[in-house]
N, C-alpha and C positions, 0 to 999 in steps of 0.2 A: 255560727252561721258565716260562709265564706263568701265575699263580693263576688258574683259571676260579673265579666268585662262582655260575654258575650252568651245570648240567651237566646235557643234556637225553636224557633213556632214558625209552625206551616213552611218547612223547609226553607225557612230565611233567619239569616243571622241575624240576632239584634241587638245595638249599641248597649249595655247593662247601662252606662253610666248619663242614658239620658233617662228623664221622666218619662212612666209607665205612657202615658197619653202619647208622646211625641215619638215614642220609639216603636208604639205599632203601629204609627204609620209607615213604618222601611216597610212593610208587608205590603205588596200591592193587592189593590182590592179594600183597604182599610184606608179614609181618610180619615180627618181629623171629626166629623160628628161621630161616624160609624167609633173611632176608639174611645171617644168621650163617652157614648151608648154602653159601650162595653163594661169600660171599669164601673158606669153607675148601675150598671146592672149585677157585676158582680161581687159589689162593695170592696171595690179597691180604692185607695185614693191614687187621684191620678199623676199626682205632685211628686210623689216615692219614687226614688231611681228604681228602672226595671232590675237589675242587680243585685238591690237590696233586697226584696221582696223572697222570702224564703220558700223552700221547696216545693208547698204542699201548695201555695197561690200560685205560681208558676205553671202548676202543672192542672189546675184548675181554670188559668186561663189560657193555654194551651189547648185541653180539654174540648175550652165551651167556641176557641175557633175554628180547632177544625174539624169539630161536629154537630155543633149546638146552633152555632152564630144562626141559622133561620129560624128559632124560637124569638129573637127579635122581631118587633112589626113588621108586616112585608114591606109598606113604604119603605124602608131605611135599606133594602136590598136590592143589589146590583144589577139581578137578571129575575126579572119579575113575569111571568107566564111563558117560562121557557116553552120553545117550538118544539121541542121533542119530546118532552116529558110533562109538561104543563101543569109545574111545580116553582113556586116560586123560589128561587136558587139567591145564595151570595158566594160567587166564584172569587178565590184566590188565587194568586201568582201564575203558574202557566198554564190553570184551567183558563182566564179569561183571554189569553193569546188564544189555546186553543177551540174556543168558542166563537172567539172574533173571526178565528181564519175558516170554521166551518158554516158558519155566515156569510160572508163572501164567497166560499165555493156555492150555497145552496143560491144567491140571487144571481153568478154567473148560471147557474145550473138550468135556471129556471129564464132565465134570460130578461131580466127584468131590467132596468134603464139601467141603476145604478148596477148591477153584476157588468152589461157591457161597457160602462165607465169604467168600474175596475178594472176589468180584462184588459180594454186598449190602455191602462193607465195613465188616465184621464182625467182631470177634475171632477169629483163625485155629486158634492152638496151645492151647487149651481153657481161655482165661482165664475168669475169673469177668465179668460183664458187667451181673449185676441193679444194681449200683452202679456201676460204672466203667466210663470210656467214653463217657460220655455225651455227644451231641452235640445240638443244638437244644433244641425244649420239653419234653425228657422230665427235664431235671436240677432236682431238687429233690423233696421228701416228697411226695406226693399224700395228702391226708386225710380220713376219712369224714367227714360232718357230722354230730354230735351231735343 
């Protein structure tokens, strides 16, 4: 059995030579409960360099992310009553960009507070903005003249 340096799941490269836990976190979409979930679900230990872990485990937990991972509780999942399919979903690497981005087109679409925040790129989530933020010729004091 030969050390893999580099171990490829859900089209991301991963470190072999860290621990199975910490290494699926480089997967976006997996933090650190979601990988701890994982390996105890699929009786890995989590300690074992990804690297080491031979063929048949590899491809097993390979496998169970990029087609199983929603047989885990739904809490533990990312996009829970999807809008379109109203299935509770756990999105990986550039599904969850492009989920994000068809979100913001659907509340520009609809015109909803935050879609026209987004549009004028604006502050969305009710930051303060008479100070900060500022982008071109608006930053700095404006002052009456005496």
């Amino acid at each position: 059995m030969a050390f893999k340096h580099i171990v490829r799941i859900a089209d991301t490269d991963l470190d072999g030579k860290r621990n199975v836990m910490f290494a699926l976190t480089g997967i976006k979409g997996v933090g650190l409960r979601m990988a701890k979930s994982i390996t105890n679900y699929l009786n890995i230990d989590p300690k074992t360099k990804l690297g080491e872990l031979d063929d048949e485990t590899i491809e097993r937990l390979k496998k169970f992310i990029e087609e199983e991972i929603e047989s885990l509780p739904s809490w533990m999942l990312n996009r829970r009553k999807d809008p379109h399919t109203g299935r509770d979903l756990h999105l990986l690497s550039k599904d969850i960009d492009f989920a994000r981005m068809v979100d913001i087109e659907m509340l520009i679409r609809m015109k909803a507070y935050r879609g026209i925040r987004h549009a004028r790129g604006k502050k969305v989530r009710g930051q303060r903005t008479r100070t900060t933020g500022r982008k071109g010729r608006t930053v700095g004091v404006i002052r009456r003249k005496k």
